[in-house]
C-alpha positions in Angstrom: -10.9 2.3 79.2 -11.3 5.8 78.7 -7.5 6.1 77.7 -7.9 3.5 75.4 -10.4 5.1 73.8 -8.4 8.3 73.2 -5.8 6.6 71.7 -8.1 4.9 69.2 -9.7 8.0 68.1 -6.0 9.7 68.0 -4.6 6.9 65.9 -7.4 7.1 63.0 -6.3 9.8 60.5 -9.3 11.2 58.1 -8.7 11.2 54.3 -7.1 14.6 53.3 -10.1 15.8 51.1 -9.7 15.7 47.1 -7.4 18.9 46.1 -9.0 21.3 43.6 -7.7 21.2 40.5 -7.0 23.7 38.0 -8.2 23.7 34.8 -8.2 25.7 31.4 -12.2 25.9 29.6 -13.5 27.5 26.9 -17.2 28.3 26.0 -18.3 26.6 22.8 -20.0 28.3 19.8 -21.4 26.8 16.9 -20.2 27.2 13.4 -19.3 25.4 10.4 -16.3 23.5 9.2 -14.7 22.6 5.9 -14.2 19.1 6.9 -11.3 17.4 5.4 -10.0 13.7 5.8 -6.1 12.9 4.9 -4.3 9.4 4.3 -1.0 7.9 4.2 -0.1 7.4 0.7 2.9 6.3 -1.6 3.9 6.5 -5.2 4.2 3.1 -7.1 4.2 2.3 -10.7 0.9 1.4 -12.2 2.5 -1.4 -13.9 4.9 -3.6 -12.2 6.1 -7.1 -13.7 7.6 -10.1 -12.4 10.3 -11.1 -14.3 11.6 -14.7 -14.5 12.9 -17.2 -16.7 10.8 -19.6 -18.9 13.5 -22.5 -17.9 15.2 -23.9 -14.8 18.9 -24.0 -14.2 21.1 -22.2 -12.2 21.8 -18.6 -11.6 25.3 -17.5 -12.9 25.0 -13.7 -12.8 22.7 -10.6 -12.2 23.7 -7.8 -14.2 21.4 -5.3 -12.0 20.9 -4.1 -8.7 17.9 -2.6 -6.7 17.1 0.5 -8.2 18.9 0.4 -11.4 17.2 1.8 -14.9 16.7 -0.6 -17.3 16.1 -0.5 -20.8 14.4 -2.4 -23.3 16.9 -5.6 -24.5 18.9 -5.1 -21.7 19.8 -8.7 -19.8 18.7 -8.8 -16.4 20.5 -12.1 -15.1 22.0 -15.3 -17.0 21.5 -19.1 -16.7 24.1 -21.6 -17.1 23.4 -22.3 -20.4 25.3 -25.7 -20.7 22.6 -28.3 -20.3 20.5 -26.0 -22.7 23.1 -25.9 -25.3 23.4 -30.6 -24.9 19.7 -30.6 -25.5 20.4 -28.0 -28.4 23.6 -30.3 -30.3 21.3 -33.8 -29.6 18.2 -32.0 -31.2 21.0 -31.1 -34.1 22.0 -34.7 -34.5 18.2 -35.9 -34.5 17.1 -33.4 -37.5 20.2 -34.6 -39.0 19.8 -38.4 -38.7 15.9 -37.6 -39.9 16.9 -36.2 -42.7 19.1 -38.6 -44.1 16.8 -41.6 -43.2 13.9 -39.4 -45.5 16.6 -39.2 -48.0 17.1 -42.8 -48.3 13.8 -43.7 -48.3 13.2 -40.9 -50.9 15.7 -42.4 -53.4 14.2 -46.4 -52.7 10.9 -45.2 -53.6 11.9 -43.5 -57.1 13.4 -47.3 -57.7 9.9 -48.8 -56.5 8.3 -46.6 -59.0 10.7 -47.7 -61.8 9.8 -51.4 -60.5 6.3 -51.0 -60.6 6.5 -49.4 -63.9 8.3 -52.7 -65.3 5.7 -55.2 -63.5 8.3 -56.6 -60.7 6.1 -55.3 -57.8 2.7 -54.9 -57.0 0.8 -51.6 -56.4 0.5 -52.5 -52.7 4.1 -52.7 -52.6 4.4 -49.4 -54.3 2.0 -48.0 -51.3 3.7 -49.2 -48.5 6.9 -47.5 -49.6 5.1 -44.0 -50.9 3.8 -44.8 -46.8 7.5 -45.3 -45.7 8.8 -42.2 -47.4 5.9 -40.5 -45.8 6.8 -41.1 -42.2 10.5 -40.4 -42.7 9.3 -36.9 -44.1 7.2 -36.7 -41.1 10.0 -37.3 -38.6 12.1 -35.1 -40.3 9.9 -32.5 -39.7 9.4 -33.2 -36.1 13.1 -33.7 -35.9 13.4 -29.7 -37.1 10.8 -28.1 -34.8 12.7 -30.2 -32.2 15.7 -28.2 -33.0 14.1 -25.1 -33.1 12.6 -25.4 -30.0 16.2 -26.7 -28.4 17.3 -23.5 -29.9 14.6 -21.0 -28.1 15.5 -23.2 -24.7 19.3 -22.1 -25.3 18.0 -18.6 -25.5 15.6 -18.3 -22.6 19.1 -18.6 -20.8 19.4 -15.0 -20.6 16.6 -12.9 -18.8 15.9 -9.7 -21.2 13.8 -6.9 -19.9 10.9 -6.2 -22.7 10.4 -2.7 -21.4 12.1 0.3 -19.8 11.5 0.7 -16.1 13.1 0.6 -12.9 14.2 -2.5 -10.5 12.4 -2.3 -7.4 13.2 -6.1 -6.3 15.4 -8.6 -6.5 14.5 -11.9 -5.9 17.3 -14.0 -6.3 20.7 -14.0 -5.8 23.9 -15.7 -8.4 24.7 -19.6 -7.2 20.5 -20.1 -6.7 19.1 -23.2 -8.8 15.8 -21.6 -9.7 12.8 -23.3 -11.5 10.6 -22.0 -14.3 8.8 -18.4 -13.5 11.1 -18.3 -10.3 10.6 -14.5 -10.0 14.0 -13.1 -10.4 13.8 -9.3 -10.3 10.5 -6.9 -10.4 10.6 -4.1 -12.6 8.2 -1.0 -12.1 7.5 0.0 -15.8 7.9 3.8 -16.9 4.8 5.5 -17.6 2.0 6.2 -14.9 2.3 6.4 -11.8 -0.9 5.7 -8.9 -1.2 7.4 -5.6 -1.9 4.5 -3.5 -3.6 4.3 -0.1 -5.8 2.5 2.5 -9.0 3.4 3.6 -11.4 1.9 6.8 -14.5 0.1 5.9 -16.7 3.1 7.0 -15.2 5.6 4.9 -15.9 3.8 1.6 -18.6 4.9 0.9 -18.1 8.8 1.6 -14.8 8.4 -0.2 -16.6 7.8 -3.6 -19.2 10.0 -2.8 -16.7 13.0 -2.5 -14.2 11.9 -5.0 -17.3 12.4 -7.4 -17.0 15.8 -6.9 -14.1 17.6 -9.4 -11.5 18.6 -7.1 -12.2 17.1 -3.8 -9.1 14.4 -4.1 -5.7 16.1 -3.6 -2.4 14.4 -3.4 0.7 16.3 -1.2 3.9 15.2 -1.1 5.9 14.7 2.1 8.6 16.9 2.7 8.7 19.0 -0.6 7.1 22.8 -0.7 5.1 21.5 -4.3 1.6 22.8 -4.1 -1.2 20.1 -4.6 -2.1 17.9 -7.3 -5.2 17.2 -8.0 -6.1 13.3 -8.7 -9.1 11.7 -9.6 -9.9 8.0 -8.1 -9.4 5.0 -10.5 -9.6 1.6 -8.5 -11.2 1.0 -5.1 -10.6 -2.8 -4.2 -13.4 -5.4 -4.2 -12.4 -7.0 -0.9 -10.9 -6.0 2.1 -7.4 -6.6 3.4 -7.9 -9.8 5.8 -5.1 -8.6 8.6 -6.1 -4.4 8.3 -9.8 -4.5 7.7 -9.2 -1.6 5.3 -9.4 -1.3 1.2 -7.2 -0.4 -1.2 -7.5 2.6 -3.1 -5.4 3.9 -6.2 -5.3 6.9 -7.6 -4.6 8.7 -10.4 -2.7 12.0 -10.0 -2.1 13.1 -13.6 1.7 13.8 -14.4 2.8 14.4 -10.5 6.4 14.9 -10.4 7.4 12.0 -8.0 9.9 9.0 -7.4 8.9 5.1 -6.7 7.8 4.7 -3.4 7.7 8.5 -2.2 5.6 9.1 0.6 2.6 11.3 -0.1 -0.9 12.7 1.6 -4.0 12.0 0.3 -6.2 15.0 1.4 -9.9 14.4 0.7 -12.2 17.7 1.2 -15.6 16.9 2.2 -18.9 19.8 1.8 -19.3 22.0 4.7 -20.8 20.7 8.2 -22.8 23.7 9.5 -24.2 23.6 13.3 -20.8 22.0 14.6 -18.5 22.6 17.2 -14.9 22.9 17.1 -12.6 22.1 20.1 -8.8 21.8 20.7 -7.6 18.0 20.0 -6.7 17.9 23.5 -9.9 17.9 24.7 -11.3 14.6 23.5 -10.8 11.6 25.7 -12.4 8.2 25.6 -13.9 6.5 27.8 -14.8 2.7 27.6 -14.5 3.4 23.8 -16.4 6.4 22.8 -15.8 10.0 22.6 -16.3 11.9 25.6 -15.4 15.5 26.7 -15.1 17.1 30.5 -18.2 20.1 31.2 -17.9 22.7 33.8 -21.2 23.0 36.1 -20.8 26.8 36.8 -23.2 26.7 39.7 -21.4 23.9 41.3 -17.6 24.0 39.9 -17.4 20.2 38.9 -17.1 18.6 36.1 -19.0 15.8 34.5 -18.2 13.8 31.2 -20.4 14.0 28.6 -20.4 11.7 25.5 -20.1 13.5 22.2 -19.8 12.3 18.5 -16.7 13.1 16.4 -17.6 14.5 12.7 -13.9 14.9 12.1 -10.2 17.4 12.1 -10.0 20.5 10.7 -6.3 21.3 11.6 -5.5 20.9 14.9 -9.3 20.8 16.0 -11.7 17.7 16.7 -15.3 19.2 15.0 -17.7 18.0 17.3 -21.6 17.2 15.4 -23.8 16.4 18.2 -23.5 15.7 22.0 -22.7 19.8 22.9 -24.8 22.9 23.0 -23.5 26.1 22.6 -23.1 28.2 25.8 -21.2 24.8 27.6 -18.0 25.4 29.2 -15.4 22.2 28.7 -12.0 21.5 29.9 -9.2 21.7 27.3 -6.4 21.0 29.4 -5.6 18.7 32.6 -8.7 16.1 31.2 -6.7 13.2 32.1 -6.6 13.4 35.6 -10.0 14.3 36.2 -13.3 12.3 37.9 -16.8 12.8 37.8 -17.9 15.3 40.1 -14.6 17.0 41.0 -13.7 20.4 42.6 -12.0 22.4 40.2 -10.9 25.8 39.7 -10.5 28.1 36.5 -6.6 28.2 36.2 -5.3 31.7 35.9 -1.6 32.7 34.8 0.8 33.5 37.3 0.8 37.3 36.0 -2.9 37.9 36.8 -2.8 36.2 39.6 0.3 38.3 41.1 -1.4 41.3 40.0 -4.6 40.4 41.8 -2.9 40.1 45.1 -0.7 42.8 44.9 -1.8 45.9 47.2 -2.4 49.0 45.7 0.4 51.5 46.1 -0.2 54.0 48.4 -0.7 58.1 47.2 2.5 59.7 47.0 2.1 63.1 49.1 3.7 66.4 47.7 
């Protein structure tokens, strides 16, 4: 028994105690920060029109491409115009079968009136043929708007751009039978252009209040050394987008030298926050979906996590408006491997720490 007994206790191994970790901290101070918010933006036309054709038929040709200029008069695409130009020779034959039935009953009713004149007919007579020579005049008339309407079909068989812009779709493609107002191409008209971005439902309201402000709304482009332009905010959608949960915004950024659909940075500056703390990005986790930081008890050398509120960015640093009092000493680096109440250490760089072991060197005797 006793042997059994001293293998059991020899078999059981303890847990190898939690290693101490090392970990990089700062001390925080309080300060202020010039609190800036950026968003993704691109350049589109402030006008952009959906061109189709007023009839139906099918697509012969597109005379442009995705990108091309265009210029007022210019044809876009053509319709094959042959059914058009049927309707145009049967409207033709119609005005001209009017007319000569009005003719006829033009030159009967100048011999009614000679008739009537003699006695041979009655006055009712008389009427119902001024009546007759009425309607054929009537139908003649609708026989000509007929025509002329025929006519305008015929031409509606050629798209024509109205103004100069720029393609920036094409809808369909040569062989398609298309209806009426089928979009065929989109064209982004020359002229203004609006900055145009998305903003979440919380930042709305600040977004107004600081785009009051002259100045405070800047628009960067991506990728090009041109300084800032300043824009001033023109349309802020009604409702929000049902898939995003976030709001348009257009803006207008004066005569910024951009192309269609160049990517841009909205950068909105927002007053001073005095009384905040700034720390490295890196030093912000979350945990069950707030902000929360890691702070060094001294006495002890653990670390806690402490819930803090997140004002905003200035750079590369997270300002920090409440949860932190100045004097605290939080982990910047290593937070992700961390648990509440953990042994760590203050890391120290290999250099120092050589240095610190190192022996002094003895005297050299003379």
């Amino acid at each position: 028994m006793a042997l059994i007994t001293l293998l059991t206790a020899c078999s059981e191994r303890a847990e190898a105690p939690e290693p101490v970790r090392a970990v990089r901290t700062v001390i925080v101070n309080t300060g202020t920060a010039g609190l800036t918010a950026e968003y993704a933006a691109d350049i589109r036309a402030r006008v952009e029109s959906r061109l189709s054709f007023r009839v139906g038929g099918k697509l012969l040709a597109r005379r442009v491409n995705l990108g091309d200029a265009v210029k007022p008069g210019q044809v876009l695409a053509q319709l094959d115009p042959q059914d058009l130009v049927l309707g145009r020779s049967a409207a033709d034959a119609a005005m001209v079968a009017a007319r000569a039935n009005r003719d006829q009953m033009g030159a009967d009713y100048k011999r009614y009136i000679d008739l009537h004149q003699q006695g041979f007919i009655s006055a009712a007579e008389l009427e119902r043929r001024d009546n007759m020579f009425k309607a054929a005049q009537a139908q003649l008339d609708q026989a000509k708007a007929q025509f002329s309407a025929q006519g305008n079909q015929a031409g509606y068989a050629q798209l024509v751009a109205d103004v100069a812009g720029v393609v920036t779709a094409v809808d369909a493609e040569p062989g398609m039978v298309v209806a009426a107002g089928t979009p065929i191409v989109r064209v982004a008209v020359d002229g203004s252009r609006d900055v145009v971005f998305s903003v979440p439902e919380d930042k709305v309201g600040a977004l107004r209040a600081a785009a009051a402000v002259p100045g405070a709304l800047k628009v960067r482009l991506w990728g090009t050394g041109q300084p800032l332009y300043e824009a001033s905010l023109r349309e802020v959608a009604a409702a929000a987008d049902p898939a995003t949960r976030t709001f348009l915004v257009k803006a207008d950024a004066g005569k910024i030298d951009a192309k269609l659909g160049q990517t841009a940075t909205v950068v909105l500056a927002q007053p001073q926050a005095a009384a905040v703390i700034k720390l490295p990005l890196e030093a912000v986790l979350q945990q069950q979906g707030k902000a929360a930081v890691w702070v060094l008890d001294v006495a002890t050398m653990t670390v806690k996590p402490q819930p803090v509120t997140v004002a905003g960015a200035e750079g590369n640093e997270v300002v920090i408006s409440t949860g932190l009092s100045a004097g605290q000493e939080v982990v910047v680096a290593g937070v992700h491997v961390l648990t509440p109440g953990q042994k760590v250490s203050r890391y120290q760089p290999p250099r120092a720490m050589q240095q610190a072991a190192a022996p002094s060197a003895p005297a050299v005797a003379r």
